[in-house]
DSSP file (Angstrom, degrees, kcal/mol; ACC not computed):
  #  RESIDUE AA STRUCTURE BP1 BP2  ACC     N-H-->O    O-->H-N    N-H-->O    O-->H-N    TCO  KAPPA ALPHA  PHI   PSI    X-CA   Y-CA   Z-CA
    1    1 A X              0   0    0      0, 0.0    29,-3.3     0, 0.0     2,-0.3   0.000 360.0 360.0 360.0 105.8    0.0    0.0    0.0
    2    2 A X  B     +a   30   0A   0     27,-0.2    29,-0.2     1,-0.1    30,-0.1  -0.928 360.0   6.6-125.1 156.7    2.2    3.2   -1.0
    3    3 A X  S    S+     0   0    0     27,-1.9     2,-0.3    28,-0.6    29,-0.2   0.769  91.0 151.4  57.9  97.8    1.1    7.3   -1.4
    4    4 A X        -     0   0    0     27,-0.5    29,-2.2    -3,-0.1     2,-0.5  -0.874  46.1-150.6-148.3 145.5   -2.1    6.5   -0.1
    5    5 A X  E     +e   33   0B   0     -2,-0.3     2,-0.6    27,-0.2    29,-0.2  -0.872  20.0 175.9 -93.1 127.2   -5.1    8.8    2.0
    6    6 A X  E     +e   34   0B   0     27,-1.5    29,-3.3    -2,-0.5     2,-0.4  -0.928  16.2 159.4-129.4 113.7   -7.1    6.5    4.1
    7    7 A X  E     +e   35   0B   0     -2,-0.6    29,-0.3    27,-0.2    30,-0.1  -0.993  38.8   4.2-141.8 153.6   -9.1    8.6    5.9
    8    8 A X  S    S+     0   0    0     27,-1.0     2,-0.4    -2,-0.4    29,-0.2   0.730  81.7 125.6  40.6  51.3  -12.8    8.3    8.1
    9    9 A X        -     0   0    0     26,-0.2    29,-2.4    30,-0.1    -1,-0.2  -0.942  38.9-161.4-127.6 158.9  -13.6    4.9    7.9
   10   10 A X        -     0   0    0     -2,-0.4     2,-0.2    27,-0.2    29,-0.1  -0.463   9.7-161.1-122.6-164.1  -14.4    2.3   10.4
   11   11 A X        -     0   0    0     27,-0.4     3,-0.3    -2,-0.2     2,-0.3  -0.987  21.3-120.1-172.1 153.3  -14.6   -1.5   11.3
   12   12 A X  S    S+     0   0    0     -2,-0.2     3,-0.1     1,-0.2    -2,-0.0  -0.906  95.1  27.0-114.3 161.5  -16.4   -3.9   14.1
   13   13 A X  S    S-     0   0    0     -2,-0.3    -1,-0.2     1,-0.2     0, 0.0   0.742 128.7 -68.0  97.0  31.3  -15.0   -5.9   16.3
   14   14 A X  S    S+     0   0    0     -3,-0.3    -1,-0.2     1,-0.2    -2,-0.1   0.920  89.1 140.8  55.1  32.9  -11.0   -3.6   16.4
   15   15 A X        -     0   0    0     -3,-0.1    27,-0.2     5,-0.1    -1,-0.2   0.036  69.5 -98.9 -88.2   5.5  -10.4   -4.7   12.8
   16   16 A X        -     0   0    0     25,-0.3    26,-0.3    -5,-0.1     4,-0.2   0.953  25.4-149.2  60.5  92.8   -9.1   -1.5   11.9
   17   17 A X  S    S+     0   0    0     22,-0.3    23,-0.1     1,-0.2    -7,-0.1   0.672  98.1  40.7 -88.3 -15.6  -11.1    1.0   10.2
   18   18 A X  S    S-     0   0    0     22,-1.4    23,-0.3     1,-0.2     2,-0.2   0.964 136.3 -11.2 -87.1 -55.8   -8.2    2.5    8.3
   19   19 A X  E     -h   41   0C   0     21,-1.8    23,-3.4   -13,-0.1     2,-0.4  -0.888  62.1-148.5-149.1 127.5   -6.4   -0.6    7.4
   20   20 A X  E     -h   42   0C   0     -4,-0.2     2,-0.3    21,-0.2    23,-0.2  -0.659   8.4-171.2 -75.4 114.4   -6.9   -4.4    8.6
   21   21 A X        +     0   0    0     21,-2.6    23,-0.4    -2,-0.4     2,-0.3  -0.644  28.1 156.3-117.8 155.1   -3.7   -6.8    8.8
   22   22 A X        +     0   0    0     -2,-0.3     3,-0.2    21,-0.2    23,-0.2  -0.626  39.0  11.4 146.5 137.0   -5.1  -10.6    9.5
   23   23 A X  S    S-     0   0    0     -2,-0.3    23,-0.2     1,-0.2    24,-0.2   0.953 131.7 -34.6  41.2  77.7   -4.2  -14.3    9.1
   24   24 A X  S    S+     0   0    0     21,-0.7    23,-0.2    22,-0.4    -1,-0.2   0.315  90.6 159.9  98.3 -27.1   -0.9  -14.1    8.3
   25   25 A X        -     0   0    0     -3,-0.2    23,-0.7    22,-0.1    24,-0.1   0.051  18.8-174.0 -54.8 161.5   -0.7  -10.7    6.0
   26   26 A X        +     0   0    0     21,-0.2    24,-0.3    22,-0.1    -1,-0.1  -0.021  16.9 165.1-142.3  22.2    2.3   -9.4    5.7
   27   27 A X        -     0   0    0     22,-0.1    23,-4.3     1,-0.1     2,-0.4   0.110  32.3-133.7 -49.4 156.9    1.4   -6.3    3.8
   28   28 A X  E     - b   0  50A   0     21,-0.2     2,-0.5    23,-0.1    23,-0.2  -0.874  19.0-156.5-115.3 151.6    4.2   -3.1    3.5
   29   29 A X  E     + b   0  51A   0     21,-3.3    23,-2.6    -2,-0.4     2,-0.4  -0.996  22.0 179.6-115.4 116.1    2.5    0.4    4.4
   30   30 A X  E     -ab   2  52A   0    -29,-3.3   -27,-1.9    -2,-0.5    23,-0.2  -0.708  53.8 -18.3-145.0 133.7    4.4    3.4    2.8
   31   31 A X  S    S+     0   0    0     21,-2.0   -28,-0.6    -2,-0.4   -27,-0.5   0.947  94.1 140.9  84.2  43.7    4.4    7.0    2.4
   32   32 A X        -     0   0    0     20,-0.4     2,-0.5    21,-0.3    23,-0.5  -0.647  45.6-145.4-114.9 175.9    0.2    6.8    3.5
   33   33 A X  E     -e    5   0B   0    -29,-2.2   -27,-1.5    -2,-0.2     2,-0.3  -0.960  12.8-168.1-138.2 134.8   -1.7    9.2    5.7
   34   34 A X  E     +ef   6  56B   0     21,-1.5    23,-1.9    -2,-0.5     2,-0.6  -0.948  22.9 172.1-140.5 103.0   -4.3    7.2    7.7
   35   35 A X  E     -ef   7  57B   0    -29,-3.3   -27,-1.0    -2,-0.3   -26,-0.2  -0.927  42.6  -1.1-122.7 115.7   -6.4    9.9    9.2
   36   36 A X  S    S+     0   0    0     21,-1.0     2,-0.2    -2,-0.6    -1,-0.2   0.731  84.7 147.2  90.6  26.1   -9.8   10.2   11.3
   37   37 A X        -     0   0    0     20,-0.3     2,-2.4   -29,-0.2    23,-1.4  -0.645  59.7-123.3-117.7 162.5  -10.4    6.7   11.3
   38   38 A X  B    S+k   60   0D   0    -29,-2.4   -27,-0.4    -2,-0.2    23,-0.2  -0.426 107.1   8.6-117.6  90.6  -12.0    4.6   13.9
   39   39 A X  S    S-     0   0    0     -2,-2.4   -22,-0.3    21,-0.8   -21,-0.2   0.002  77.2-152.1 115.3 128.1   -9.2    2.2   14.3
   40   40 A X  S    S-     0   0    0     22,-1.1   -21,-1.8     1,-0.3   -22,-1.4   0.851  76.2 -15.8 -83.1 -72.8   -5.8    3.7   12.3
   41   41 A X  E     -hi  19  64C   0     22,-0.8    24,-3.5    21,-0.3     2,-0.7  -0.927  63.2-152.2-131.4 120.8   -4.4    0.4   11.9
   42   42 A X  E     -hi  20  65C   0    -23,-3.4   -21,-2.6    -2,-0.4     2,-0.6  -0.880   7.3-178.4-130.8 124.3   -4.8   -3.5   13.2
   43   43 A X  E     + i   0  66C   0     22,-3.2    24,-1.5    -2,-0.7     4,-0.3  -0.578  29.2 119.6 -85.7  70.3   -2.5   -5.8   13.3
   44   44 A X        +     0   0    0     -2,-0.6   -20,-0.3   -23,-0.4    24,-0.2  -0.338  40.8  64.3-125.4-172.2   -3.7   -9.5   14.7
   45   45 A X  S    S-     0   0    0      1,-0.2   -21,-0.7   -23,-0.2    -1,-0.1   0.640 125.0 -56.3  55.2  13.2   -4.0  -13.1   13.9
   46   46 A X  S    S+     0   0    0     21,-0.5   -22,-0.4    -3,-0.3    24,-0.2   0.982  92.7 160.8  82.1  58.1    0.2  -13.8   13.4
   47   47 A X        -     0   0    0     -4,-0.3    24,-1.4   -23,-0.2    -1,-0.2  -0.696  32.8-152.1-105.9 171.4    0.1  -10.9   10.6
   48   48 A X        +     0   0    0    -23,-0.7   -22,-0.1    -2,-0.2    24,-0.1  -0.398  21.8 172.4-150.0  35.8    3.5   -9.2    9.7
   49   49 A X        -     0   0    0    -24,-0.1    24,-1.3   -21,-0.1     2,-0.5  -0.215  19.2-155.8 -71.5 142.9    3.0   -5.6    8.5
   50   50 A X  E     -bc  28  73A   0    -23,-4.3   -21,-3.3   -24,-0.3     2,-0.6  -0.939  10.1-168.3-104.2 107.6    5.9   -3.0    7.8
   51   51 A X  E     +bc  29  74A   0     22,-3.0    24,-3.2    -2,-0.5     2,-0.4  -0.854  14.2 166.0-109.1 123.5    4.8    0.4    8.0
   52   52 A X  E     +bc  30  75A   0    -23,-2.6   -21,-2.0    -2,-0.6   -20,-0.4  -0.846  60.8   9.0-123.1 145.5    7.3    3.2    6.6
   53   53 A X  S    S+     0   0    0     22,-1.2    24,-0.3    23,-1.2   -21,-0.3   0.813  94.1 140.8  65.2  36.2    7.0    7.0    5.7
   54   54 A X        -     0   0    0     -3,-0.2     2,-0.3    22,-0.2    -1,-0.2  -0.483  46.7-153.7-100.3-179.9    3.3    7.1    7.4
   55   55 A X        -     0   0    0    -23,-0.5   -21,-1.5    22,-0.2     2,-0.4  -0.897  10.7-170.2-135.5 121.8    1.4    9.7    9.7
   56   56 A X  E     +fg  34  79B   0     22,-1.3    24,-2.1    -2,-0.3     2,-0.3  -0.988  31.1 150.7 -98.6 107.0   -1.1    7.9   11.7
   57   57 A X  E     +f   35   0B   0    -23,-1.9   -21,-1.0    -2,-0.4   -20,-0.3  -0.901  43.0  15.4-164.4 146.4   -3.1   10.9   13.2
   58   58 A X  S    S+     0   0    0     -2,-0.3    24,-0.1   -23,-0.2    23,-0.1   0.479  79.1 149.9  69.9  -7.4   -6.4   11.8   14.4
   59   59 A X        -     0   0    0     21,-0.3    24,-1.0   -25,-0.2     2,-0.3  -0.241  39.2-141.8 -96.5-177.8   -7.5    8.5   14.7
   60   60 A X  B    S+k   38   0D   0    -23,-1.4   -21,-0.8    22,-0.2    24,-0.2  -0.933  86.2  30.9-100.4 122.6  -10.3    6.9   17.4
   61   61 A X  S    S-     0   0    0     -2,-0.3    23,-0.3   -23,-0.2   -21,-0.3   0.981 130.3 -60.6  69.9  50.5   -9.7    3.5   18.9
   62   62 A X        -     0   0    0     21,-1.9   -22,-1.1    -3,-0.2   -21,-0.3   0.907  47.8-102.9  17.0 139.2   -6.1    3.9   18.8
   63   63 A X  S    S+     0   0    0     22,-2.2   -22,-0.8    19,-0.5     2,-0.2   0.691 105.3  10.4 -25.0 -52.5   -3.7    4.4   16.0
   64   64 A X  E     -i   41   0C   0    -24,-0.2    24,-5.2    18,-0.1     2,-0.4  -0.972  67.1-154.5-154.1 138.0   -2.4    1.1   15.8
   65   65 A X  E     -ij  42  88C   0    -24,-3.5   -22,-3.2    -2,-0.2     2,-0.4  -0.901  14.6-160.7-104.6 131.4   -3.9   -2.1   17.6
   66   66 A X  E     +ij  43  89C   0     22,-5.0    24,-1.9    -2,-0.4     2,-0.3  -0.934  25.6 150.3-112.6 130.1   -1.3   -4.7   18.1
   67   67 A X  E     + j   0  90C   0    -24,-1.5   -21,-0.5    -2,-0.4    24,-0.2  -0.964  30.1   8.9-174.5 171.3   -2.5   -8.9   18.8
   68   68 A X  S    S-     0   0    0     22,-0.8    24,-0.2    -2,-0.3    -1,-0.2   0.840 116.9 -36.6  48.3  42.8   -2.6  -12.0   19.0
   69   69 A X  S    S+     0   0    0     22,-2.1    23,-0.2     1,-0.3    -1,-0.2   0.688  98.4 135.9  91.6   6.5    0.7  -13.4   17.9
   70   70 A X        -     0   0    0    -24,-0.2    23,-1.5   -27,-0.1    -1,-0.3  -0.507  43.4-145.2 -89.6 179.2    1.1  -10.6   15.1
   71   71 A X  E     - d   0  93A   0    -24,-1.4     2,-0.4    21,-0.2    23,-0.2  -0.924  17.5-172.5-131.5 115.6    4.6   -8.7   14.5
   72   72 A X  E     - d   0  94A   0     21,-2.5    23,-1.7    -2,-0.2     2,-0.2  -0.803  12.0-164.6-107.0 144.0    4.6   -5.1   13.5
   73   73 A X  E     -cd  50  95A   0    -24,-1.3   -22,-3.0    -2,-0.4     2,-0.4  -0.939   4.6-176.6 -70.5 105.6    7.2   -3.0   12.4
   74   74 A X  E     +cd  51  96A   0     21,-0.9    23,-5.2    -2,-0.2     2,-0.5  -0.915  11.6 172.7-134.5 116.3    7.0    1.2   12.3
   75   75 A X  E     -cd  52  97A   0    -24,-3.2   -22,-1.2    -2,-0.4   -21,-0.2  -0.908  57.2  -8.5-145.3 125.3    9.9    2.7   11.0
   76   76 A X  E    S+     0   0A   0     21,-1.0   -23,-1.2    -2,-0.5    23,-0.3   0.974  98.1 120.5  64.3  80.3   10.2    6.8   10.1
   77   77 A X  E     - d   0  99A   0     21,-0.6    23,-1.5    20,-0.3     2,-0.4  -0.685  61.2-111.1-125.6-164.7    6.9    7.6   10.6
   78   78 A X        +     0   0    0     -2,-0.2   -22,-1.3    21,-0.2     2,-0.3  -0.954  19.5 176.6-135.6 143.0    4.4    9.9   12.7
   79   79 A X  B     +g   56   0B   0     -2,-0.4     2,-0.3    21,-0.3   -22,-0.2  -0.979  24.6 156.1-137.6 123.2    1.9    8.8   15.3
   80   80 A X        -     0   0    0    -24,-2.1     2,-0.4    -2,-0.3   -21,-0.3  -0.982  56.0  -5.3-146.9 159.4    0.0   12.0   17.0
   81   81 A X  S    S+     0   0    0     -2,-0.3     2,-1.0   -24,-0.2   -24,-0.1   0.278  77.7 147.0  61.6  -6.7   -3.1   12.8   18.7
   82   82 A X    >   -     0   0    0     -2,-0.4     3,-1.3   -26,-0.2   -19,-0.5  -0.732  50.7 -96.4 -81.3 119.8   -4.9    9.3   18.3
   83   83 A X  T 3  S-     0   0    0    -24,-1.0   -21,-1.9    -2,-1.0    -3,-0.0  -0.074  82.5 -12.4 -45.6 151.8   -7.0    8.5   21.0
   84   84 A X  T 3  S+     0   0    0    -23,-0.3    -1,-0.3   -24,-0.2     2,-0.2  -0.442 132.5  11.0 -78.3  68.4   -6.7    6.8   23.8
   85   85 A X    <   -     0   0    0     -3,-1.3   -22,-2.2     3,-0.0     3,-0.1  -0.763  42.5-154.1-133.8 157.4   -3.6    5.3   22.4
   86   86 A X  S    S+     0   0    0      1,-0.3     2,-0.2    -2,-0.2    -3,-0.1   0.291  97.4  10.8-119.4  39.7   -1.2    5.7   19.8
   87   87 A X        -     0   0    0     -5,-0.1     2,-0.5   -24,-0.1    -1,-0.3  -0.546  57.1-174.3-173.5 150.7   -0.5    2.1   20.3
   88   88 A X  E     -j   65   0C   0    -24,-5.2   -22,-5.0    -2,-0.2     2,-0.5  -0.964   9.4-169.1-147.3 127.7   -1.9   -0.9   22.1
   89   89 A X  E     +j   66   0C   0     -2,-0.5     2,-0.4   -24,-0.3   -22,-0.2  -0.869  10.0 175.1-110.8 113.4   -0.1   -3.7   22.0
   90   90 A X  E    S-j   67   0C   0    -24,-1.9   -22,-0.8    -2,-0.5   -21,-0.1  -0.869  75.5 -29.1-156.0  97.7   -1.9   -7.2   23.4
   91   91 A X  S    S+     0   0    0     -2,-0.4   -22,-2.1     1,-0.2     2,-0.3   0.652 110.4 100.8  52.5  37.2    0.5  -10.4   22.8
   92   92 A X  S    S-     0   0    0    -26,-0.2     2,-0.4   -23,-0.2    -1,-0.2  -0.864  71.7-109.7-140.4 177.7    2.2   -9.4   20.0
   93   93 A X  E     -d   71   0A   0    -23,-1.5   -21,-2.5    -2,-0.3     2,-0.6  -0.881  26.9-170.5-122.0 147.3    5.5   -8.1   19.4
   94   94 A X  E     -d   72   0A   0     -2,-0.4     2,-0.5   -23,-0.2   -21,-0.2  -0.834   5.9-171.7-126.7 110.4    6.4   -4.3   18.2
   95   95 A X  E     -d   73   0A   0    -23,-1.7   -21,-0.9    -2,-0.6     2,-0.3  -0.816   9.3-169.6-105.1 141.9    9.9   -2.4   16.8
   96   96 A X  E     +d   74   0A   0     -2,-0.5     2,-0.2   -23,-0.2   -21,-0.2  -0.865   7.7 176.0-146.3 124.0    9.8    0.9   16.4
   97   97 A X  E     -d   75   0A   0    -23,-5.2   -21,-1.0    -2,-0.3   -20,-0.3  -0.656  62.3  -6.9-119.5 176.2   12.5    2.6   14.7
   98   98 A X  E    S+     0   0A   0    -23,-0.2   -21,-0.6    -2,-0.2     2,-0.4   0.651  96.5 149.8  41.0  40.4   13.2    6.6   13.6
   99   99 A X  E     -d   77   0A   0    -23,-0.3   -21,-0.2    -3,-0.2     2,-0.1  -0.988  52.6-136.9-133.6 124.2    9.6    7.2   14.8
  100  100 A X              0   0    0    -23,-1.5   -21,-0.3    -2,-0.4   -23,-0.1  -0.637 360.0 360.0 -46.8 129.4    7.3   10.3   16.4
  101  101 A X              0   0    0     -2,-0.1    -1,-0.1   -23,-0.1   -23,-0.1   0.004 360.0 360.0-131.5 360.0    4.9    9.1   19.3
């Protein structure tokens, strides 16, 4: 997913309203804005997402939900102002490199 606006969408169940990682995915995020959304980002279900060059901002249901066995990576990016986290992290594991929180 590169150069992309994701902005003022939602999801049930934490699924990530901006973008949904699950069973396995391994998707690369780069160079996005993920904005106003209810859930920025979820990671679960032993997914493997890279996110690079983002802004996570604005979002509801925290920025980025981390669980269940996934592995996330965030590397140069922005995370501001999402509510009430700008990550939450529940049995999974998280790097964060070069990164605003």
């Amino acid at each position: 997913i590169t150069n992309c606006i994701i902005t003022d969408n939602s999801a049930e169940d934490a699924d990530g309203g901006g973008i949904s990682c699950m069973r396995d995915s391994s998707p690369t995020i780069t160079n996005c804005t993920i904005t106003g959304n209810w859930g920025g980002i979820a990671s679960r279900w032993g997914s493997s997402p890279i996110i690079k060059n983002c802004t996570i901002s604005g979002n509801r249901d925290e920025g980025i939900y981390c669980s269940r066995d996934s592995s996330l990576i965030i590397n140069n990016s922005i995370l501001w102002a999402n509510t009430p986290f700008q990550i939450r992290e529940d049995g999974a594991s998280i790097n964060v490199r070069y990164t605003d929180v």
